[in-house]
One Martini backbone bead per residue (centre of mass of N, CA, C, O) as a GRO file, in nm:
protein
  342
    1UNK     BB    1   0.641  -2.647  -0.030
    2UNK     BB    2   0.447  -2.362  -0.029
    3UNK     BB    3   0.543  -2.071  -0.186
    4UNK     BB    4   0.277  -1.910  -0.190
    5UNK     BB    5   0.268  -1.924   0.133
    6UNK     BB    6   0.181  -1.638   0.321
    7UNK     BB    7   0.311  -1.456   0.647
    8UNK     BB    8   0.396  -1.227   0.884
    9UNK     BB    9   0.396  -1.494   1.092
   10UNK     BB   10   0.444  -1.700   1.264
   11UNK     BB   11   0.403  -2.057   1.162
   12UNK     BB   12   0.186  -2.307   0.977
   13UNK     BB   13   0.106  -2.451   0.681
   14UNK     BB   14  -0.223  -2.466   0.579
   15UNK     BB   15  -0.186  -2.719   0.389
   16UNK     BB   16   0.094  -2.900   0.520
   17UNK     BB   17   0.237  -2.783   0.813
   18UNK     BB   18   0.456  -2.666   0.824
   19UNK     BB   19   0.717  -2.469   0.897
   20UNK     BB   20   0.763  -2.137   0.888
   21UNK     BB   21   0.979  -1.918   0.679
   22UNK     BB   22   1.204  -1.690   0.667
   23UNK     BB   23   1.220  -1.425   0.389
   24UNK     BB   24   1.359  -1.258   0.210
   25UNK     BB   25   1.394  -0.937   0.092
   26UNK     BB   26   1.325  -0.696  -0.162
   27UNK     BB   27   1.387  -0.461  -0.397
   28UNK     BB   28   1.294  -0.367  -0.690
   29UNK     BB   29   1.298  -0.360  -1.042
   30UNK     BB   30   1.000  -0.390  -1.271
   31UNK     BB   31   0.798  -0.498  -1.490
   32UNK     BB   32   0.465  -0.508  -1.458
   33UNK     BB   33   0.438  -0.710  -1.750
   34UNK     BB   34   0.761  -0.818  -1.695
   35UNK     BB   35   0.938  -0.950  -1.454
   36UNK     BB   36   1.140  -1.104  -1.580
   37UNK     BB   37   1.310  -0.954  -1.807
   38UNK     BB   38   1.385  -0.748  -1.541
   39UNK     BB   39   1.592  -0.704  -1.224
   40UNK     BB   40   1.655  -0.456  -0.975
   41UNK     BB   41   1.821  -0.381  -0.723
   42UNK     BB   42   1.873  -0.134  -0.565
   43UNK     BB   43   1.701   0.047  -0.779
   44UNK     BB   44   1.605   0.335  -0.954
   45UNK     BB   45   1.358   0.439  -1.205
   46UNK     BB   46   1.600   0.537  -1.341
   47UNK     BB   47   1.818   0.333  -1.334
   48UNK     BB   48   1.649   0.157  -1.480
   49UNK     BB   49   1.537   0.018  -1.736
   50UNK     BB   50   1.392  -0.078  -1.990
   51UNK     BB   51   1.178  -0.281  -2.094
   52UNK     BB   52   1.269  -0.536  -2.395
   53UNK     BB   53   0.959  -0.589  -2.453
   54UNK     BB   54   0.792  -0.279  -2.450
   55UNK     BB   55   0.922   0.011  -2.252
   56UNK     BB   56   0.849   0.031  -1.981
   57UNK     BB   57   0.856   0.116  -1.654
   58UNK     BB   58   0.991   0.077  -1.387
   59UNK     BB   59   0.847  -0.074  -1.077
   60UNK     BB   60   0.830  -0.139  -0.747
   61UNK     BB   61   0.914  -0.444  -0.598
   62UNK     BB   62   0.849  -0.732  -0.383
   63UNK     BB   63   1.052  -0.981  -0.294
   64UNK     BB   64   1.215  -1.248  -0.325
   65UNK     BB   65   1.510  -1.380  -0.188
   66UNK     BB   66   1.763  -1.628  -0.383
   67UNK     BB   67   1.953  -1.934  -0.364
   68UNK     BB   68   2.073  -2.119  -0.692
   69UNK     BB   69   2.139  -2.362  -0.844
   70UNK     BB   70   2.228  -2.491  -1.170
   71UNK     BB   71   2.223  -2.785  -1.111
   72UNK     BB   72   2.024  -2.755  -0.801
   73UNK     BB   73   1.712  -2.630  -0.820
   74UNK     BB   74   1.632  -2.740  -0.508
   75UNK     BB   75   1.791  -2.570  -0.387
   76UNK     BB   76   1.798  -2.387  -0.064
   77UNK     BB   77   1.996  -2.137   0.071
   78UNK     BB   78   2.204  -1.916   0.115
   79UNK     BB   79   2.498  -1.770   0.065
   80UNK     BB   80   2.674  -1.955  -0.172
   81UNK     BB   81   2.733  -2.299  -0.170
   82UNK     BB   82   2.656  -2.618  -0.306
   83UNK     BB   83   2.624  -2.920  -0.083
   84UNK     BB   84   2.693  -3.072  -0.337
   85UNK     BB   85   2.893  -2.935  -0.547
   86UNK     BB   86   2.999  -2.610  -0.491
   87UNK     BB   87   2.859  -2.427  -0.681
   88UNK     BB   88   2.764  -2.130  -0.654
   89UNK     BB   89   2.520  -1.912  -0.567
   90UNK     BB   90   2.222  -1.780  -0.707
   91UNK     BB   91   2.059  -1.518  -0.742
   92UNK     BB   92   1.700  -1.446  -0.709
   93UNK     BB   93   1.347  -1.355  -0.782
   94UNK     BB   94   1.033  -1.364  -0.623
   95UNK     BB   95   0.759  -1.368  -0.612
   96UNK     BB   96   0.482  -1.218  -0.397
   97UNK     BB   97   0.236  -1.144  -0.192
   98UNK     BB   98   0.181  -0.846  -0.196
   99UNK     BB   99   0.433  -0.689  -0.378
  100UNK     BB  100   0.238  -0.557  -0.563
  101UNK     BB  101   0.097  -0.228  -0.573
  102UNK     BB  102   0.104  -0.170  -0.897
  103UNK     BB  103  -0.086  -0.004  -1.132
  104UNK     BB  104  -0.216  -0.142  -1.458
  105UNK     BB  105  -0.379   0.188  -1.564
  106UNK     BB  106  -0.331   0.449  -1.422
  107UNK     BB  107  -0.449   0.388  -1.127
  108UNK     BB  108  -0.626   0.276  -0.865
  109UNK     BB  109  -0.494   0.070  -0.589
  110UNK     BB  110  -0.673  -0.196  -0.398
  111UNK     BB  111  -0.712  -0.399  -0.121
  112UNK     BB  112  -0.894  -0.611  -0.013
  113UNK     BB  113  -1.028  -0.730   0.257
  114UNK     BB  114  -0.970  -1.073   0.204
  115UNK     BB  115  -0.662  -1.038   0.112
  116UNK     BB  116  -0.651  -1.116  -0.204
  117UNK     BB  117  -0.822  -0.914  -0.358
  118UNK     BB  118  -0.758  -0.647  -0.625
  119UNK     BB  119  -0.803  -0.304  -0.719
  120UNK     BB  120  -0.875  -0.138  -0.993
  121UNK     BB  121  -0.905   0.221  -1.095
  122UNK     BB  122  -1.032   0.390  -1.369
  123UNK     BB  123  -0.985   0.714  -1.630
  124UNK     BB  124  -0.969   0.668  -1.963
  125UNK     BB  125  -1.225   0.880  -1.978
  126UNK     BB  126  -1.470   1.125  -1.967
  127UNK     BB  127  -1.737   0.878  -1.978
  128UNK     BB  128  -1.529   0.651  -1.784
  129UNK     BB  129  -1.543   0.381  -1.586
  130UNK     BB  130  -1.284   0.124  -1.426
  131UNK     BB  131  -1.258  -0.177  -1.353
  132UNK     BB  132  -0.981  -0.434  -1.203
  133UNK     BB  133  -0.890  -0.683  -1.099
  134UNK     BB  134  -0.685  -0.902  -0.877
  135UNK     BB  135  -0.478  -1.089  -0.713
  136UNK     BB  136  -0.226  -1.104  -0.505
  137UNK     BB  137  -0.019  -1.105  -0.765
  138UNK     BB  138  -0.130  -0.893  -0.963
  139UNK     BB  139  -0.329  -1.073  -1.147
  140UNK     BB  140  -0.578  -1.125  -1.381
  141UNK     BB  141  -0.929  -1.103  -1.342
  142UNK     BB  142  -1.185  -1.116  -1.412
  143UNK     BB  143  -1.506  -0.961  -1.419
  144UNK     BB  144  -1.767  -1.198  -1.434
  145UNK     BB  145  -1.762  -1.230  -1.069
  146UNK     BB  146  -1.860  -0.939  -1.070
  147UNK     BB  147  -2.067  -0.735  -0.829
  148UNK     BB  148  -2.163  -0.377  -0.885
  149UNK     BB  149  -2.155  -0.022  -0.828
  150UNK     BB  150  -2.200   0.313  -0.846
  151UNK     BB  151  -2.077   0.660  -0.714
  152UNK     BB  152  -2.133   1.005  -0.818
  153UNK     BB  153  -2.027   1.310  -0.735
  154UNK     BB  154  -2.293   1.525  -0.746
  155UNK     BB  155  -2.433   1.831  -0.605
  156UNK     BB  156  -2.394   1.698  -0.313
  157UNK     BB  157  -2.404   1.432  -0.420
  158UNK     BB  158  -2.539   1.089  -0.509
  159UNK     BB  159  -2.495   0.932  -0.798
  160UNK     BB  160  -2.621   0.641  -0.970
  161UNK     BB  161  -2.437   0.377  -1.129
  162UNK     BB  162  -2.376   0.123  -1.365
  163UNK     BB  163  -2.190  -0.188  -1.353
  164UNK     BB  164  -2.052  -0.326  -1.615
  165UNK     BB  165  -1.941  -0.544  -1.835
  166UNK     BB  166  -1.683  -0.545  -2.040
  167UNK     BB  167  -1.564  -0.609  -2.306
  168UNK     BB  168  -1.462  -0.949  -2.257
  169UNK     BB  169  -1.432  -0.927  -1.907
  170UNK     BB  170  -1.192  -0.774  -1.774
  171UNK     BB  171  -1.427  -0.520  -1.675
  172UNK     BB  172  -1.586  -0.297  -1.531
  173UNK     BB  173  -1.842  -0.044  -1.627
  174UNK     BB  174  -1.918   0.306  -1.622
  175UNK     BB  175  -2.119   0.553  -1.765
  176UNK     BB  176  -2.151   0.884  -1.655
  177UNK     BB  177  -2.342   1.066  -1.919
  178UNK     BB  178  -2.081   1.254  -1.911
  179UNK     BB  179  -1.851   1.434  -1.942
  180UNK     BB  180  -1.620   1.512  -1.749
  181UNK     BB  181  -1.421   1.694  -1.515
  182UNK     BB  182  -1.213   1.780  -1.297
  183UNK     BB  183  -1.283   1.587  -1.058
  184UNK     BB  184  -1.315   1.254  -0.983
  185UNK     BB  185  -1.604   1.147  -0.759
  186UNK     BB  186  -1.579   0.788  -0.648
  187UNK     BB  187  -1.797   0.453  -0.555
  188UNK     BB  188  -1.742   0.146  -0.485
  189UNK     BB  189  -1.972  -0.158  -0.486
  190UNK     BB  190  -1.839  -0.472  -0.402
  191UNK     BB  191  -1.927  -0.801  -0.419
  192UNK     BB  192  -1.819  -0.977  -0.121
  193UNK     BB  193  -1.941  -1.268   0.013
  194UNK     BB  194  -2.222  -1.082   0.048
  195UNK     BB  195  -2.050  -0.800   0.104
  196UNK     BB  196  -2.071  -0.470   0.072
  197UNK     BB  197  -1.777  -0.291  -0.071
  198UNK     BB  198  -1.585   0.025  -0.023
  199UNK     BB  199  -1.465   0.203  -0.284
  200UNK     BB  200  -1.246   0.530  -0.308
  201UNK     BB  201  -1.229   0.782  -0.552
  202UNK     BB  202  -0.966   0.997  -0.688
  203UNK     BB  203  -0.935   1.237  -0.938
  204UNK     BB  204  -0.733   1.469  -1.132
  205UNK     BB  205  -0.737   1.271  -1.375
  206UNK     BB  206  -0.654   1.114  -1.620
  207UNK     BB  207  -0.568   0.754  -1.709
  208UNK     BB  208  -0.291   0.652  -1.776
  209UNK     BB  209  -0.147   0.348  -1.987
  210UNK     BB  210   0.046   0.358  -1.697
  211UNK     BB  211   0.218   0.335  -1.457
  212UNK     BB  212   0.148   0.394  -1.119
  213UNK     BB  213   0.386   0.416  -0.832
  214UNK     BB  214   0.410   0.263  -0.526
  215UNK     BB  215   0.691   0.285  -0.321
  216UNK     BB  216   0.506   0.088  -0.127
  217UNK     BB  217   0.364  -0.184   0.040
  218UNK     BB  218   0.153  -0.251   0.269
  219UNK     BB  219   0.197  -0.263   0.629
  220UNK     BB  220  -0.064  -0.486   0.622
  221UNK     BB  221   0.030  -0.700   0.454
  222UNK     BB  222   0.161  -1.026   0.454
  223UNK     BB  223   0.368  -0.870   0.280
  224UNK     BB  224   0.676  -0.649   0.332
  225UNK     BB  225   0.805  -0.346   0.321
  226UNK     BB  226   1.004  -0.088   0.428
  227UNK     BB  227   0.953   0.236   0.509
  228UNK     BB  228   1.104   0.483   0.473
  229UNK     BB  229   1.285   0.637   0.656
  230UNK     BB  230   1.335   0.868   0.962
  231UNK     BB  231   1.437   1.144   1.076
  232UNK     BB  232   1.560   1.222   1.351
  233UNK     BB  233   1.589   1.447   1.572
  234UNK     BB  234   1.764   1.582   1.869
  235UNK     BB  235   1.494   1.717   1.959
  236UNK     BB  236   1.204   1.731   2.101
  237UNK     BB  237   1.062   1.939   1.981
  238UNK     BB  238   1.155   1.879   1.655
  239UNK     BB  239   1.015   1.599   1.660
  240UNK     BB  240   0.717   1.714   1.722
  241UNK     BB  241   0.707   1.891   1.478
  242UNK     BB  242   0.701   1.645   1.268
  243UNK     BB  243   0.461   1.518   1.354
  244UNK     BB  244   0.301   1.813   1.268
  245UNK     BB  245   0.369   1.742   0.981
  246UNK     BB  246   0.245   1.470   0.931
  247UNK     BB  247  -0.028   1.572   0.981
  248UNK     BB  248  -0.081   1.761   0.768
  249UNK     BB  249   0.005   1.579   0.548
  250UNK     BB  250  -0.266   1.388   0.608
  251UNK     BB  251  -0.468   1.596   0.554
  252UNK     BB  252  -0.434   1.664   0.270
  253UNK     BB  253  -0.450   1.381   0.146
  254UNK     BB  254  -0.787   1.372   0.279
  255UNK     BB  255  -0.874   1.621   0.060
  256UNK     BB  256  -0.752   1.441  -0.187
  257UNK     BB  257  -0.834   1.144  -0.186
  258UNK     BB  258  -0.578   1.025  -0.062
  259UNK     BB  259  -0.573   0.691   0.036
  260UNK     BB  260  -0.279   0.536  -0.048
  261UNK     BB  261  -0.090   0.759   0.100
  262UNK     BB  262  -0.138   0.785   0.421
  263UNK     BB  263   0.081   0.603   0.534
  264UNK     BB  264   0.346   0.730   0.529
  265UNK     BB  265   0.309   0.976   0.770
  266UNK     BB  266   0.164   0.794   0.978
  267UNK     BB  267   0.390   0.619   1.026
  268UNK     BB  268   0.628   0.857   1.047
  269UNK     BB  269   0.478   0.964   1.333
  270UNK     BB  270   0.508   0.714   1.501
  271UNK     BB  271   0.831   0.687   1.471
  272UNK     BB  272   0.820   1.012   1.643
  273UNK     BB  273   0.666   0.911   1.905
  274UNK     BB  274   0.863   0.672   1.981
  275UNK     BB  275   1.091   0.869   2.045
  276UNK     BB  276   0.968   1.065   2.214
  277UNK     BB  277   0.927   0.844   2.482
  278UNK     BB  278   1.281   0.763   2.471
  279UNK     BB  279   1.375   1.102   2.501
  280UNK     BB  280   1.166   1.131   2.796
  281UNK     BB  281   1.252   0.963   3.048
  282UNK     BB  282   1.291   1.219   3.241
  283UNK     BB  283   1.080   1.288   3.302
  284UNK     BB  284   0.810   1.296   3.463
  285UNK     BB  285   0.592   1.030   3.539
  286UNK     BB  286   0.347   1.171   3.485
  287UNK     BB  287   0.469   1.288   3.200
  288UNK     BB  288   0.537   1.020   3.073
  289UNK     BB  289   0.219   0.882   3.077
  290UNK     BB  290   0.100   1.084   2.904
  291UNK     BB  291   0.284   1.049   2.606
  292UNK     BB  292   0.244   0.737   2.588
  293UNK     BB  293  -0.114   0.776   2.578
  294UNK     BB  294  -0.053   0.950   2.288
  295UNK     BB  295   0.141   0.749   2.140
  296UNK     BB  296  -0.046   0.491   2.141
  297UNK     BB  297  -0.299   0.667   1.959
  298UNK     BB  298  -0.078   0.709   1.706
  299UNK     BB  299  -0.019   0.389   1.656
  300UNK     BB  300  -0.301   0.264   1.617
  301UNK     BB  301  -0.406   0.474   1.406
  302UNK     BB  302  -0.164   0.446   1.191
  303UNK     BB  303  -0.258   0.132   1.114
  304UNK     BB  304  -0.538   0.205   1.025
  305UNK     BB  305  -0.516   0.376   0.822
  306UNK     BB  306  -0.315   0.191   0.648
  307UNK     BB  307  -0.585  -0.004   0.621
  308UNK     BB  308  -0.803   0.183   0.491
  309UNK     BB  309  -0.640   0.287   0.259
  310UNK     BB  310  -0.573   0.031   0.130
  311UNK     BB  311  -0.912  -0.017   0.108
  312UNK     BB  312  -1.056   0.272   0.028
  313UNK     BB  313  -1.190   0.389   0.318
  314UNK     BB  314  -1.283   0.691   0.342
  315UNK     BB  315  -1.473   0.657   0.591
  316UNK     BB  316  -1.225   0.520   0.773
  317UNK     BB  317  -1.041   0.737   0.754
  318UNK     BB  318  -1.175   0.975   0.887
  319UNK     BB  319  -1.224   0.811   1.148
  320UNK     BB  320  -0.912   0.743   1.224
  321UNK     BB  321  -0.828   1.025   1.233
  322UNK     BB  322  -0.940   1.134   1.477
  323UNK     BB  323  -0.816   0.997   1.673
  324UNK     BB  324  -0.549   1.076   1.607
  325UNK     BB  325  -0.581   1.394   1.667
  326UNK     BB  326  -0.627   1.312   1.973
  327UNK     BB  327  -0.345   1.304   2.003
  328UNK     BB  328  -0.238   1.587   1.886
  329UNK     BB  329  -0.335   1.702   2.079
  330UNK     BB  330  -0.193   1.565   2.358
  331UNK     BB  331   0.079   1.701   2.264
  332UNK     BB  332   0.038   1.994   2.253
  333UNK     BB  333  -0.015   1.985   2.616
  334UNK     BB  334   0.342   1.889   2.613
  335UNK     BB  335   0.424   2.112   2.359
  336UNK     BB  336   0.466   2.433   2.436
  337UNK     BB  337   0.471   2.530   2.177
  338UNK     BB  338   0.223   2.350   1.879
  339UNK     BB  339   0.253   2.462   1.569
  340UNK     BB  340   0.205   2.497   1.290
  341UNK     BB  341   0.333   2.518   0.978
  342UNK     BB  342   0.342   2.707   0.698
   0.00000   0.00000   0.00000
């Protein structure tokens, strides 16, 4: 009845009270400015067209996948026939919330805590920052609406910068005060229904205006797209090994202050960590107790990492990683030797 209404879990819609359904979803390959002009289901940005509307290049979004009539678009059934005419379901792609996290100006885009709102940070010039809004769907919204501030690391502190709307009023735009030169590290203050939030952006280059895809919307948005698998090793050290090779390479994207990749080791750290559990099953109990007690502060801490990266807050990033690594010790404990990769 209210198919913009989507949530993780089962329960009634807030709005109508109905009962809600479980909706298929795909990826999709789709224009970020004209998602209706072409829609290709798992295939990869190389294989999809250009946008025949513009030519820009497709990047990955989730989408709902439903299946209608053409003579009776009010049926939604699974594929087949329609229950009315008999004739054959149309495979269709709607758009869902959340499931586009990808930024339309060439920078970062981050949801905001109250999950409804995200913004996009970019560097389209050497001494301008501009901050650009979108709703669930990823769709623009003014930036008249919103007020805050901007911090720039400069001399080992934070220098204060004034966010002002930019002319039209489609996003908000701080001044640097002079050409930057990469790296640039910036930090957004702003104000969502009284409450002042922190989004860390950091730059190795200008922002080119043309989206840069992330490959999957974040495991903790209302909806989801599942994260490439992880192949799993035959031996439990292979592993362990796996697992330690996913810490490294999340610290490193915490050094260069990649908030919105970290989900990606983090999850998959997860998946080789609960396999650890599974195949370890034979251990003493005693040792297997602990194992487990390793594995869960890497699942819980892994979940916050990709909620903290997603929302953009380096320093909540690097205080869930602290836990994390607190397992990652207990671990090196159960598999000795347990060596970083070279």
């Amino acid at each position: 009845m209210c198919p913009e209404i989507a949530r993780a879990a089962p329960g009634d819609c807030p709005r109508c009270r109905m009962q809600l359904v479980s909706t298929p979803t795909a990826l999709v390959q789709v224009c970020p400015l004209h998602p209706a002009a072409a829609a290709v289901p798992g295939a990869s940005a190389s294989a999809a067209e250009a946008c025949p509307v513009c030519g820009r290049k497709p990047v990955p979004v989730t989408m709902a996948r439903r299946w209608r009539c053409p003579e009776h678009p009010e049926v939604r059934e699974a594929a087949g026939a329609c229950p009315r005419c008999g004739r054959a379901l149309g495979e269709r792609f709607e758009p869902l919330p959340h499931g586009d996290h990808n930024p339309r100006h060439g920078g970062i885009l981050f949801m905001c805590p109250d999950q409804y709102h995200h913004l996009e940070g970019s560097w389209p010039s050497a001494g301008t920052f501009r901050l650009h809004f979108y709703d669930d769907f990823t769709r623009p919204l003014s930036a008249r609406g919103f007020r805050g501030r901007a911090l720039i690391a400069e001399g080992g502190g934070e220098r204060p910068v004034a966010l002002e709307p930019a002319p039209g009023g489609e996003a908000l735009e701080a001044d640097l005060g002079a050409p930057w030169t990469p790296p640039l590290s910036i930090t957004a203050l702003i104000d969502f229904a009284g409450k002042e939030e922190r989004f860390d952006f950091t730059f190795d280059a200008l922002s080119a205006d043309a989206p840069a895809a992330r490959q999957a919307p974040s495991a903790t948005a209302a909806v989801t797209a599942a994260a490439p698998g992880v192949a799993i090793p035959k031996s439990l050290e292979e592993t362990a090994a796996e697992v330690l090779e996913r810490d490294r390479r999340l610290r490193a994207l915490i050094e260069r202050g990649a908030w919105n990749e970290v989900y990606l080791p983090a999850m998959e750290a997860k998946d080789l960590g609960l396999s650890l559990v599974e195949c370890a099953i034979d251990w003493d109990p005693a040792k297997h107790d602990a194992l487990e007690r390793a594995v869960r502060g890497l699942v819980r801490s892994a979940w916050l990492l990709d909620l903290a990266g997603d929302r953009g807050d380096g320093a909540k990033v690097r205080e869930e990683y602290a836990r994390f690594a607190e397992s990652i010790e207990l671990l090196k404990r159960l598999f000795p030797p347990f060596e970083s990769p070279k």
